[in-house]
mmJSON file of the N, C-alpha and C atoms, coordinates in Angstrom:
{"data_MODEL":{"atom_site":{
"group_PDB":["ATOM","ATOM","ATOM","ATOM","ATOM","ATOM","ATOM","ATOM","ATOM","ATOM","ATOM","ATOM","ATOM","ATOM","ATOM","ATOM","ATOM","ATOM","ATOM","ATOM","ATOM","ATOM","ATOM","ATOM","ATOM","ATOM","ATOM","ATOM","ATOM","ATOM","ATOM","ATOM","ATOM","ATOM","ATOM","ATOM","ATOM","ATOM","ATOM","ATOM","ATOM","ATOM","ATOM","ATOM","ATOM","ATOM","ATOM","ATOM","ATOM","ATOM","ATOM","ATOM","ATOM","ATOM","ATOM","ATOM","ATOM","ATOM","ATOM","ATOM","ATOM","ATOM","ATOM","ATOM","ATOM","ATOM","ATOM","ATOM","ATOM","ATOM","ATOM","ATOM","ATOM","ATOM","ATOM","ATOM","ATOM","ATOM","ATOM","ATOM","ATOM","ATOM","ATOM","ATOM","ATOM","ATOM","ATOM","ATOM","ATOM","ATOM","ATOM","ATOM","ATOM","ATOM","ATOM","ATOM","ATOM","ATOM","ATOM","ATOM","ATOM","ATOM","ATOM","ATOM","ATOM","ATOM","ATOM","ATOM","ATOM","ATOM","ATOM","ATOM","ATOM","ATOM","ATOM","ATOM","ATOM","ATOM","ATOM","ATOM","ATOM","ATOM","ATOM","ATOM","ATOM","ATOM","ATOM","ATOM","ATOM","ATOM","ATOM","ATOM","ATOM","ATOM","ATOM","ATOM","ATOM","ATOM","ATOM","ATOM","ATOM","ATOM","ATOM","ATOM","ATOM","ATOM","ATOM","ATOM","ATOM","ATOM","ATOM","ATOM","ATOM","ATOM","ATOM","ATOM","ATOM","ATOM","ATOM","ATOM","ATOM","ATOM","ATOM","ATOM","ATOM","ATOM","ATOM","ATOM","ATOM","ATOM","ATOM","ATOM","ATOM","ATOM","ATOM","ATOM","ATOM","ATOM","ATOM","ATOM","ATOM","ATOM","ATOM","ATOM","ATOM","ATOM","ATOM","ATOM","ATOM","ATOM","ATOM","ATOM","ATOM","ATOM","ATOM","ATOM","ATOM","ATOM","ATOM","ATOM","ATOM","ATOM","ATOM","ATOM","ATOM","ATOM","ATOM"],
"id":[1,2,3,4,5,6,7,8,9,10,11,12,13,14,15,16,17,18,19,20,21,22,23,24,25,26,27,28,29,30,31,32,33,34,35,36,37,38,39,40,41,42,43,44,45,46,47,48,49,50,51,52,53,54,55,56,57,58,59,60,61,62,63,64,65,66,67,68,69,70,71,72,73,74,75,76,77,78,79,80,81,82,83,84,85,86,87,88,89,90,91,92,93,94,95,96,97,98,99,100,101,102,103,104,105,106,107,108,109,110,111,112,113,114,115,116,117,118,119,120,121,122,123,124,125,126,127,128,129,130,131,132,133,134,135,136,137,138,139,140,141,142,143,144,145,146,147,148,149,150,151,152,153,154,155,156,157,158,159,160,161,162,163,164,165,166,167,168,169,170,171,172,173,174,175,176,177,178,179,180,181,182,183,184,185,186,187,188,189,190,191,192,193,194,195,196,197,198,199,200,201,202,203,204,205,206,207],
"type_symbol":["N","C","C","N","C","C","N","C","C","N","C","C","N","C","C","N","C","C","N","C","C","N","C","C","N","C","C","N","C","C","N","C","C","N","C","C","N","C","C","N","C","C","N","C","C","N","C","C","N","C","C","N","C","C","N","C","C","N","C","C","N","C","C","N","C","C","N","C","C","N","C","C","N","C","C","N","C","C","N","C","C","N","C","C","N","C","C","N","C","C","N","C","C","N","C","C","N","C","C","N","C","C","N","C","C","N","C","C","N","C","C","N","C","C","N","C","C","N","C","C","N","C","C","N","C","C","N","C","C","N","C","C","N","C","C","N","C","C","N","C","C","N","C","C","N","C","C","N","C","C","N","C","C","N","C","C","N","C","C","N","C","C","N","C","C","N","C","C","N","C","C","N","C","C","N","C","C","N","C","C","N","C","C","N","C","C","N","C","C","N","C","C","N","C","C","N","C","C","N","C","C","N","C","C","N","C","C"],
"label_atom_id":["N","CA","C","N","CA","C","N","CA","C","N","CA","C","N","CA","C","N","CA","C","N","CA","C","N","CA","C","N","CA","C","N","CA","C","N","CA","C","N","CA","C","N","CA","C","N","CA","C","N","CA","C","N","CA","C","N","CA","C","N","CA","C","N","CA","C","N","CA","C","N","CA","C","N","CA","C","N","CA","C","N","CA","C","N","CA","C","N","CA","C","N","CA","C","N","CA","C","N","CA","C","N","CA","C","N","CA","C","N","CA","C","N","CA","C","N","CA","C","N","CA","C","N","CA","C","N","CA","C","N","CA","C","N","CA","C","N","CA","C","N","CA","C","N","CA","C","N","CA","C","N","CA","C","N","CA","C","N","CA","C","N","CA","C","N","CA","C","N","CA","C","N","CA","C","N","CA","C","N","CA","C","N","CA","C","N","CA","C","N","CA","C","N","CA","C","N","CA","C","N","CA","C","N","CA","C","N","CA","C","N","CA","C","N","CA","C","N","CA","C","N","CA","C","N","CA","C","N","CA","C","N","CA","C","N","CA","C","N","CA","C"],
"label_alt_id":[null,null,null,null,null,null,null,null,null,null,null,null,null,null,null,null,null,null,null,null,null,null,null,null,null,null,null,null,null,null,null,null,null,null,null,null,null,null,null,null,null,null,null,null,null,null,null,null,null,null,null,null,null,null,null,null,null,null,null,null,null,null,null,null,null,null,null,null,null,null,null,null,null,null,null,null,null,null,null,null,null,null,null,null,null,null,null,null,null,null,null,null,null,null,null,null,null,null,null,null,null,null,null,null,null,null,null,null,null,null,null,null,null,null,null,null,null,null,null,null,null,null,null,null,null,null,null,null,null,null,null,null,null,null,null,null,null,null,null,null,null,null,null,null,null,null,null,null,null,null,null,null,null,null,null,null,null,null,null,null,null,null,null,null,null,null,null,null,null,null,null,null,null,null,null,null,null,null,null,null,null,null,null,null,null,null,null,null,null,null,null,null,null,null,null,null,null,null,null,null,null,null,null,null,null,null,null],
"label_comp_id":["UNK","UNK","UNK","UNK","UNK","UNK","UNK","UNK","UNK","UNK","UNK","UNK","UNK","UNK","UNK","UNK","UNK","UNK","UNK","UNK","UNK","UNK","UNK","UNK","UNK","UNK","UNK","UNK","UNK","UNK","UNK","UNK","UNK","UNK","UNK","UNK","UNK","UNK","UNK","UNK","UNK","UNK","UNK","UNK","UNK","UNK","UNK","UNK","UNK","UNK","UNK","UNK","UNK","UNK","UNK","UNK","UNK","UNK","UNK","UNK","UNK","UNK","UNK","UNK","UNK","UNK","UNK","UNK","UNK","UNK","UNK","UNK","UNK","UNK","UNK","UNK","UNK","UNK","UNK","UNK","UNK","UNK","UNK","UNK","UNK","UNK","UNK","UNK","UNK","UNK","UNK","UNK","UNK","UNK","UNK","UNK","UNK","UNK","UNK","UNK","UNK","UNK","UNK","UNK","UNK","UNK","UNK","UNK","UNK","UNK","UNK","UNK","UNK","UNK","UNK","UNK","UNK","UNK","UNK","UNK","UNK","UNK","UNK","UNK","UNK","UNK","UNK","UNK","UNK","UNK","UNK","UNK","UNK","UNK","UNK","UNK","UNK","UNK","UNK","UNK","UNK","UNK","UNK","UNK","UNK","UNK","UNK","UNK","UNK","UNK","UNK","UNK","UNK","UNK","UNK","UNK","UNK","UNK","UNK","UNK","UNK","UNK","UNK","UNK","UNK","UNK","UNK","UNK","UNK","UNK","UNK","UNK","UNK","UNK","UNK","UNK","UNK","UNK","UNK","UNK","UNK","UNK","UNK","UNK","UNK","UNK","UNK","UNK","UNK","UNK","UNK","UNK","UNK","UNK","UNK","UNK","UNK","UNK","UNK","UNK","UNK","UNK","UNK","UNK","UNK","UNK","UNK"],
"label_asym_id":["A","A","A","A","A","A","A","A","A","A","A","A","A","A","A","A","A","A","A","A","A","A","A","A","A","A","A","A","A","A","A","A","A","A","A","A","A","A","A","A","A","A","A","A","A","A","A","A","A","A","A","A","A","A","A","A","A","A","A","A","A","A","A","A","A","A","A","A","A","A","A","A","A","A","A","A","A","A","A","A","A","A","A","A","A","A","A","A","A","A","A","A","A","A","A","A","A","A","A","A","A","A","A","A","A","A","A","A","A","A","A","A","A","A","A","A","A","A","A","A","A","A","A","A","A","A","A","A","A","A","A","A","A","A","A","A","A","A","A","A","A","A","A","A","A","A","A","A","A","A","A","A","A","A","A","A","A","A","A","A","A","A","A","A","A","A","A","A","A","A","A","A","A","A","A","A","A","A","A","A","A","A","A","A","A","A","A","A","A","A","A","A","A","A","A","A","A","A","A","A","A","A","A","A","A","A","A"],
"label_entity_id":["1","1","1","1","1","1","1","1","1","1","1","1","1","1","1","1","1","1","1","1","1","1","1","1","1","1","1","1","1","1","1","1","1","1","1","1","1","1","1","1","1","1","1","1","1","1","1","1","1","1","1","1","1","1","1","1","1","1","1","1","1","1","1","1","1","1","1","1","1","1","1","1","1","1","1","1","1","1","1","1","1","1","1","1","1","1","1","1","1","1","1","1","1","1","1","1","1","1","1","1","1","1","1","1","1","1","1","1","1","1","1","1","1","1","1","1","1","1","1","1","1","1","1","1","1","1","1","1","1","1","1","1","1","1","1","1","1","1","1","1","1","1","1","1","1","1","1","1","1","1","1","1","1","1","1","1","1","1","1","1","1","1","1","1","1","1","1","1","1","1","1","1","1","1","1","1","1","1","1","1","1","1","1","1","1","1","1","1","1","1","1","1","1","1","1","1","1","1","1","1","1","1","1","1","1","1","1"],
"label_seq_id":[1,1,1,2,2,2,3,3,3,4,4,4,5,5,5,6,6,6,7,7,7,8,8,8,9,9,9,10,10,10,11,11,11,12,12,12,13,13,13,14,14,14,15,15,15,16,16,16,17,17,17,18,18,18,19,19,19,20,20,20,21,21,21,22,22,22,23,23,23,24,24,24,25,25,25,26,26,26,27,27,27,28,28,28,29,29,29,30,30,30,31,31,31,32,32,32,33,33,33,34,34,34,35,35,35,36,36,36,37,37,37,38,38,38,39,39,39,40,40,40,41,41,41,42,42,42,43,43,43,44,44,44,45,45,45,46,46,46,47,47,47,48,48,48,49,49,49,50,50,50,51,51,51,52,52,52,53,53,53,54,54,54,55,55,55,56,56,56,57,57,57,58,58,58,59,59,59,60,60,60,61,61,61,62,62,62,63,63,63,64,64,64,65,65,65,66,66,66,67,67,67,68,68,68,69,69,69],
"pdbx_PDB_ins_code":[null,null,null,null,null,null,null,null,null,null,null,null,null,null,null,null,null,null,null,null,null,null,null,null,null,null,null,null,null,null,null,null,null,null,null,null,null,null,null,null,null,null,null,null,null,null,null,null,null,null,null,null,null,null,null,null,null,null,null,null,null,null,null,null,null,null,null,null,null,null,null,null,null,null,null,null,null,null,null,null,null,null,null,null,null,null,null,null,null,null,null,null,null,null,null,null,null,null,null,null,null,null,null,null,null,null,null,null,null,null,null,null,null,null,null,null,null,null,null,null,null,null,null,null,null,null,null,null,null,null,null,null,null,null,null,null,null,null,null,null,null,null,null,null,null,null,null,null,null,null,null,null,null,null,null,null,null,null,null,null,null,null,null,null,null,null,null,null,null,null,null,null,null,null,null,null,null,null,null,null,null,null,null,null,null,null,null,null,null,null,null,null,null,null,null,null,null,null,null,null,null,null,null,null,null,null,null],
"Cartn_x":[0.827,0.0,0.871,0.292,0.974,0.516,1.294,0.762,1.054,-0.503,-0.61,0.188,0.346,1.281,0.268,0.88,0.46,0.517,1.585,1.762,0.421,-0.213,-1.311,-2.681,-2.982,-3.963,-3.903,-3.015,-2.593,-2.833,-2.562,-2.795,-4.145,-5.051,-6.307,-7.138,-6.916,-7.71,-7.158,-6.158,-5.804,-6.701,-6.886,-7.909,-9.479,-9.694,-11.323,-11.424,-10.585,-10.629,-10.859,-10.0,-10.365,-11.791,-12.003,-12.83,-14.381,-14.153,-15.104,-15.531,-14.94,-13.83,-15.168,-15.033,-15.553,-16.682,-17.31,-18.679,-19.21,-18.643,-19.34,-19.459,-18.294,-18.602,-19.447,-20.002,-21.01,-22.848,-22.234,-23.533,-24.12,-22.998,-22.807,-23.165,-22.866,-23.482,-24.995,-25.242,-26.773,-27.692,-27.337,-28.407,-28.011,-27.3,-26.8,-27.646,-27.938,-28.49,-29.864,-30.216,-31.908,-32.456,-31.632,-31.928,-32.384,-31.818,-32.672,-33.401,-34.527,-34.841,-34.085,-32.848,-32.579,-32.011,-31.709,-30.857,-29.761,-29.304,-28.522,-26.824,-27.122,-26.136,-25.595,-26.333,-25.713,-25.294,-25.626,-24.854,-23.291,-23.046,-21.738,-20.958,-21.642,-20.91,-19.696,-21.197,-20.575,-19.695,-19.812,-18.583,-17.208,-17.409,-15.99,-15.487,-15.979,-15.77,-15.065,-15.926,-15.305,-14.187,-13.919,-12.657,-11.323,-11.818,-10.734,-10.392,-11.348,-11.172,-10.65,-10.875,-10.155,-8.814,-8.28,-6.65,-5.779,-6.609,-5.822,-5.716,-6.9,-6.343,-5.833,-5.389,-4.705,-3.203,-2.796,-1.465,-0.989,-2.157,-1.866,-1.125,-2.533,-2.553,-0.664,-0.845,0.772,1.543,1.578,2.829,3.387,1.856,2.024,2.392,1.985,2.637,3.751,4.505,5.938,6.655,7.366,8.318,9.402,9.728,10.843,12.589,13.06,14.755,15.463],
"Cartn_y":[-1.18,0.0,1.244,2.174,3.392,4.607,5.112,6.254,7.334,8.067,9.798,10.529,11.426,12.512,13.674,13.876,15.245,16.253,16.349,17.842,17.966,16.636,17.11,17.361,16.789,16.498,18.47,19.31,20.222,20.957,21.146,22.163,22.38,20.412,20.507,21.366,21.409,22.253,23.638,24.006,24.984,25.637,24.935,25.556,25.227,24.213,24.134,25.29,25.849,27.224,28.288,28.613,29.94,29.627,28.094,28.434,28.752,28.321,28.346,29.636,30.295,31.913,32.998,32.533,32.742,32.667,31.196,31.338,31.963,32.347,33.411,34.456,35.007,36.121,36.543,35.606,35.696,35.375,34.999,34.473,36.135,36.215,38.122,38.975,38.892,39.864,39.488,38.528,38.214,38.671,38.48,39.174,40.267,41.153,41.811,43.402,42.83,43.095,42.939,42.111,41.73,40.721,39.947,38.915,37.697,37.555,36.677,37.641,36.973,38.053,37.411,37.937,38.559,39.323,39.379,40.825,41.492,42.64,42.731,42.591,42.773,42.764,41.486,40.284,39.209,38.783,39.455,39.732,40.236,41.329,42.032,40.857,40.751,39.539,38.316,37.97,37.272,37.6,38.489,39.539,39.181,39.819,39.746,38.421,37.593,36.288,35.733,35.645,35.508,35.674,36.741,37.41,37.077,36.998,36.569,35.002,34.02,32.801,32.568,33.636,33.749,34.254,35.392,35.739,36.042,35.176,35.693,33.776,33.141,31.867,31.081,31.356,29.844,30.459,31.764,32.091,31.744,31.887,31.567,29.643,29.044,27.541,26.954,27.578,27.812,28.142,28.739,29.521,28.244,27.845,26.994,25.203,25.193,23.735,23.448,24.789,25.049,23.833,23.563,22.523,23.271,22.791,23.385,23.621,24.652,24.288,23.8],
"Cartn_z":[0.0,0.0,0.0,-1.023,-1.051,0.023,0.406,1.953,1.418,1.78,1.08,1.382,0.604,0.725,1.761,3.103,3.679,3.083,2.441,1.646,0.406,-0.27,-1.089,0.096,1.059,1.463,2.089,2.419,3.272,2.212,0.894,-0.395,-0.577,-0.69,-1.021,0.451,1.322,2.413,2.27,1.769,1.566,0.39,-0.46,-1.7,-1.665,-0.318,-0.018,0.628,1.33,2.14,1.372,0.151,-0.584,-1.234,-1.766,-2.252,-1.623,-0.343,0.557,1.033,0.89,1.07,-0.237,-1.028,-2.545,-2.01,-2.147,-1.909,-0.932,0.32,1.599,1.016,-0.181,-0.489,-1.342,-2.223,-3.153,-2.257,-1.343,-0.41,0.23,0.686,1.532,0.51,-0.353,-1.694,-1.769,-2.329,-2.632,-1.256,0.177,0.964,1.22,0.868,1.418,0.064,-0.588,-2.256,-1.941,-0.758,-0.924,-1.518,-2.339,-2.994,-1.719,-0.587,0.072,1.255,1.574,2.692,3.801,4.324,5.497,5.918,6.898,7.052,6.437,5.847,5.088,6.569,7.569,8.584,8.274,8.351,7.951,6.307,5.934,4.384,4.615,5.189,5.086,6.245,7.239,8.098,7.215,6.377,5.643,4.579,4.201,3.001,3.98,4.993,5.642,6.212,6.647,6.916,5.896,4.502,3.173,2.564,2.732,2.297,3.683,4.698,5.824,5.165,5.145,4.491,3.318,2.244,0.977,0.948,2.009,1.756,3.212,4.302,5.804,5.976,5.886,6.491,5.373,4.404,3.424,3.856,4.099,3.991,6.022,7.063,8.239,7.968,7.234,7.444,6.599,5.77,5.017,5.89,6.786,7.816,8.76,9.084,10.098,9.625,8.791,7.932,7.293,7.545,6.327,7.105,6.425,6.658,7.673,8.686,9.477,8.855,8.783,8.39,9.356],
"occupancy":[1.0,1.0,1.0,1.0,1.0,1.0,1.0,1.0,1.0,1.0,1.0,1.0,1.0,1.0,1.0,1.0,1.0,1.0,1.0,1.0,1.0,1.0,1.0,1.0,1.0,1.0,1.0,1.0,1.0,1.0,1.0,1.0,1.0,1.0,1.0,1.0,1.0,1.0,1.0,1.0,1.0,1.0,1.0,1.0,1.0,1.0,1.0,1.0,1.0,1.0,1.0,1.0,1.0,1.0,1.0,1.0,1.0,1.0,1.0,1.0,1.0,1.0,1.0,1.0,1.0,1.0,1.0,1.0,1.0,1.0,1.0,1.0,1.0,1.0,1.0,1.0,1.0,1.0,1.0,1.0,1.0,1.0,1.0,1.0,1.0,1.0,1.0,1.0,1.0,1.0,1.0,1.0,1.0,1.0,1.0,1.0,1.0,1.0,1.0,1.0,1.0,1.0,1.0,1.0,1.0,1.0,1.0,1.0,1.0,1.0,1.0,1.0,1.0,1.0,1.0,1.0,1.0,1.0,1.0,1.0,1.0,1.0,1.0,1.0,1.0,1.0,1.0,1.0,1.0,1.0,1.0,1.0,1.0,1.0,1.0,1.0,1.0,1.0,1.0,1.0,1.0,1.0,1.0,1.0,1.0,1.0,1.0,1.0,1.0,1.0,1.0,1.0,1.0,1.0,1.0,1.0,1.0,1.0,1.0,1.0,1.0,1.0,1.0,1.0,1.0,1.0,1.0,1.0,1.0,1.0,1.0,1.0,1.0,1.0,1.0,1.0,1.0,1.0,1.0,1.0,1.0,1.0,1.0,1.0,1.0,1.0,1.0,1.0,1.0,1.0,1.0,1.0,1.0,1.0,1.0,1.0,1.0,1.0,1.0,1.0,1.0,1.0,1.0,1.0,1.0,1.0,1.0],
"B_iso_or_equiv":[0.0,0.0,0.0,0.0,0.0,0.0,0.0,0.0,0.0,0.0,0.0,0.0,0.0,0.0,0.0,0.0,0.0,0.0,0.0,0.0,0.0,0.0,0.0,0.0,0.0,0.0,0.0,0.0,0.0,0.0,0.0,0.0,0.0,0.0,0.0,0.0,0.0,0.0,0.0,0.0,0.0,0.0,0.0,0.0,0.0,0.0,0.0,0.0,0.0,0.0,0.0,0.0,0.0,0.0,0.0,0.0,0.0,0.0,0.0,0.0,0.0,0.0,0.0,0.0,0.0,0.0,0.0,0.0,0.0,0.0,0.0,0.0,0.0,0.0,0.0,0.0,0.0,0.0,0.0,0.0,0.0,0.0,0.0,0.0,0.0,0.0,0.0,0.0,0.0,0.0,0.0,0.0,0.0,0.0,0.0,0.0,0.0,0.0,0.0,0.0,0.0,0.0,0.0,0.0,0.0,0.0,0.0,0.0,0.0,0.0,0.0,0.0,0.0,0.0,0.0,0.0,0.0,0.0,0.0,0.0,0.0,0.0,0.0,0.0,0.0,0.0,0.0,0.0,0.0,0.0,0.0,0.0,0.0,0.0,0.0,0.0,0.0,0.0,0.0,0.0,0.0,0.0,0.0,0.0,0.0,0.0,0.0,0.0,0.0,0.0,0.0,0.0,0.0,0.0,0.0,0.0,0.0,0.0,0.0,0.0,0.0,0.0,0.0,0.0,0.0,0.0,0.0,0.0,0.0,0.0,0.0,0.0,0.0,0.0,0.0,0.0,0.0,0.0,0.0,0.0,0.0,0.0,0.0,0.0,0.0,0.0,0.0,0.0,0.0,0.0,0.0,0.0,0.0,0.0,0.0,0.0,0.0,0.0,0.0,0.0,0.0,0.0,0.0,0.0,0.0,0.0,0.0],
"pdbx_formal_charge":[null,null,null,null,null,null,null,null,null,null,null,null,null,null,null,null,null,null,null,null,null,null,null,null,null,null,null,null,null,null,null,null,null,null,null,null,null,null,null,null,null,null,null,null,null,null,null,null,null,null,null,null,null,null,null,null,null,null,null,null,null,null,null,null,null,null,null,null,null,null,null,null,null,null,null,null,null,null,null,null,null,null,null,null,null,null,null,null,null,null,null,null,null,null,null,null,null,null,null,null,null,null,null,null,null,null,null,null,null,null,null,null,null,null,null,null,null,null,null,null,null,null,null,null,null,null,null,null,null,null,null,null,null,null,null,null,null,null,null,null,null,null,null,null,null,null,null,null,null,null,null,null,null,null,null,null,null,null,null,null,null,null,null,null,null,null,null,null,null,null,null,null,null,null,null,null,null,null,null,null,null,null,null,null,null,null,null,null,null,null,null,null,null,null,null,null,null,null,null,null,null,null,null,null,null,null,null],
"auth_seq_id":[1,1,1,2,2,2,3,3,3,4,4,4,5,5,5,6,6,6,7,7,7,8,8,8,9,9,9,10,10,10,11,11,11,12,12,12,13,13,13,14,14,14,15,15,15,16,16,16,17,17,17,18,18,18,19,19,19,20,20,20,21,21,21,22,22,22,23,23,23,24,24,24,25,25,25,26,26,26,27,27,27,28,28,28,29,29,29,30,30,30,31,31,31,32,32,32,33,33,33,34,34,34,35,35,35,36,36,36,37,37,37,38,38,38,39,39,39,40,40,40,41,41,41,42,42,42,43,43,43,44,44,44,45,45,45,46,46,46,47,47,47,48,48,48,49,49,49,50,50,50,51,51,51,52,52,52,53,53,53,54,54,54,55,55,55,56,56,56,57,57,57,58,58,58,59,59,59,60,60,60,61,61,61,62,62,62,63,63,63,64,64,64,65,65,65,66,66,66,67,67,67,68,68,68,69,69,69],
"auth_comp_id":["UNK","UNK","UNK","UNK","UNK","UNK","UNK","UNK","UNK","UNK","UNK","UNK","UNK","UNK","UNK","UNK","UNK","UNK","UNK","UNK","UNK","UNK","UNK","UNK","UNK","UNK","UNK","UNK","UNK","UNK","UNK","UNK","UNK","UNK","UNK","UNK","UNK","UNK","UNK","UNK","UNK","UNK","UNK","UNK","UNK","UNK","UNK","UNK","UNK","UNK","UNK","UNK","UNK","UNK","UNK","UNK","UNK","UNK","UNK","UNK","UNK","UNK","UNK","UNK","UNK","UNK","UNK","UNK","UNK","UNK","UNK","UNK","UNK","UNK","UNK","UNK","UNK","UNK","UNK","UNK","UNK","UNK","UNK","UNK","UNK","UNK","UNK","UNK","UNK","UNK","UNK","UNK","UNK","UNK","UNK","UNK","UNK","UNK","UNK","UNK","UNK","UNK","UNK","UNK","UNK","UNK","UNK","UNK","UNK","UNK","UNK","UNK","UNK","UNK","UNK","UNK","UNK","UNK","UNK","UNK","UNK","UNK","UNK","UNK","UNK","UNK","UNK","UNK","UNK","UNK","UNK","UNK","UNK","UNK","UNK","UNK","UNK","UNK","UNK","UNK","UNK","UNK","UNK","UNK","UNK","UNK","UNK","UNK","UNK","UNK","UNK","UNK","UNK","UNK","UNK","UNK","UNK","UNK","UNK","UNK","UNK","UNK","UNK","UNK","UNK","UNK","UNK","UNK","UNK","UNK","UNK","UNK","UNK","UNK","UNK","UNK","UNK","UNK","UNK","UNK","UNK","UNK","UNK","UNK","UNK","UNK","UNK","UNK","UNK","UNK","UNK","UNK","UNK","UNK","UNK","UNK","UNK","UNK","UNK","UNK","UNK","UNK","UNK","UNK","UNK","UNK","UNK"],
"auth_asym_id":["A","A","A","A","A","A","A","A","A","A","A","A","A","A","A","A","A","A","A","A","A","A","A","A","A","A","A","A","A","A","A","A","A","A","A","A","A","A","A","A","A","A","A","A","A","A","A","A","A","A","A","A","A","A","A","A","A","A","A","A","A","A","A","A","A","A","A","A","A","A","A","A","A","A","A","A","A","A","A","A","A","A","A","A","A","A","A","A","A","A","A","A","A","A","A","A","A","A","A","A","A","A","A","A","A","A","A","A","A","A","A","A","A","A","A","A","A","A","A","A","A","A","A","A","A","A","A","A","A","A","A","A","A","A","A","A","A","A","A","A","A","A","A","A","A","A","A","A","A","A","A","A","A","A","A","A","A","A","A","A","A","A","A","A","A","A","A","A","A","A","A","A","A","A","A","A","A","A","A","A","A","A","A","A","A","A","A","A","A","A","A","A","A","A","A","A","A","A","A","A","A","A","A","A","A","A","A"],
"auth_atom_id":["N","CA","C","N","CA","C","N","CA","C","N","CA","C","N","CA","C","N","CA","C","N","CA","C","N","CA","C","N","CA","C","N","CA","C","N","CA","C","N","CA","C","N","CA","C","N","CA","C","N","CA","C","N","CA","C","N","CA","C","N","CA","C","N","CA","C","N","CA","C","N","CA","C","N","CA","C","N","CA","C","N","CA","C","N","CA","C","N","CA","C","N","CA","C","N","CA","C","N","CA","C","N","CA","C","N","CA","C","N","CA","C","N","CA","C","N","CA","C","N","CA","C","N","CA","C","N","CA","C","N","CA","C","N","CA","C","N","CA","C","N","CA","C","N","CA","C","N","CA","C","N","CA","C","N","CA","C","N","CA","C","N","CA","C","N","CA","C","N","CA","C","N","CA","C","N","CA","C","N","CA","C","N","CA","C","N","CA","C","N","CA","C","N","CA","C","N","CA","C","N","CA","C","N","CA","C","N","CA","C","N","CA","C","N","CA","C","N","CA","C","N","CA","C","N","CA","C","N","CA","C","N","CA","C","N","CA","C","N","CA","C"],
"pdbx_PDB_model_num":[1,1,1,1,1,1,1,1,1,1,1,1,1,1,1,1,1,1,1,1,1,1,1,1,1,1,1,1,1,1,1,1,1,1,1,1,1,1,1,1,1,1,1,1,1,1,1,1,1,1,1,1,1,1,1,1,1,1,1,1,1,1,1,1,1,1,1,1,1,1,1,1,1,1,1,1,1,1,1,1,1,1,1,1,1,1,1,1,1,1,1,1,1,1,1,1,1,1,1,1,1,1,1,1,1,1,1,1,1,1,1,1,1,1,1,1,1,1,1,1,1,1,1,1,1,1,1,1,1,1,1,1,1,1,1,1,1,1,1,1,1,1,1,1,1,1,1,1,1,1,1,1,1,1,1,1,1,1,1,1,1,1,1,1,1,1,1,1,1,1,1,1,1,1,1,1,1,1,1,1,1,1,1,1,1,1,1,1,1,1,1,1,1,1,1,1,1,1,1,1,1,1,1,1,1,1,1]
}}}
């Protein structure tokens, strides 16, 4: 049996994150627009959540997985 590579399994959460990142922010737009009824507060909530998930945690989760020298 062949044994996974950490380093792919650590990239792929790294890019479920942005993309996860993406969709809050398109979610935060649409109520935030009125397109769903609720509050637009939880629209921008989610704008910023989004965008923290799209360019603050893939570069934290990277910091912290770097390979040691």
């Amino acid at each position: 049996m062949s044994e996974r590579d950490p380093a792919a399994a650590r990239f792929a959460v790294i890019q479920i994150m942005r993309l996860l990142g993406v969709a809050f922010v398109v979610c935060g737009i649409l109520i935030a627009n009125g397109t769903y009824p609720l509050p637009s507060w939880l629209g921008y909530i989610l704008i910023a959540v989004g965008l923290a998930d799209t360019f603050i945690v893939p570069k934290v989760l990277a910091r912290k997985w770097r390979t040691p020298k």
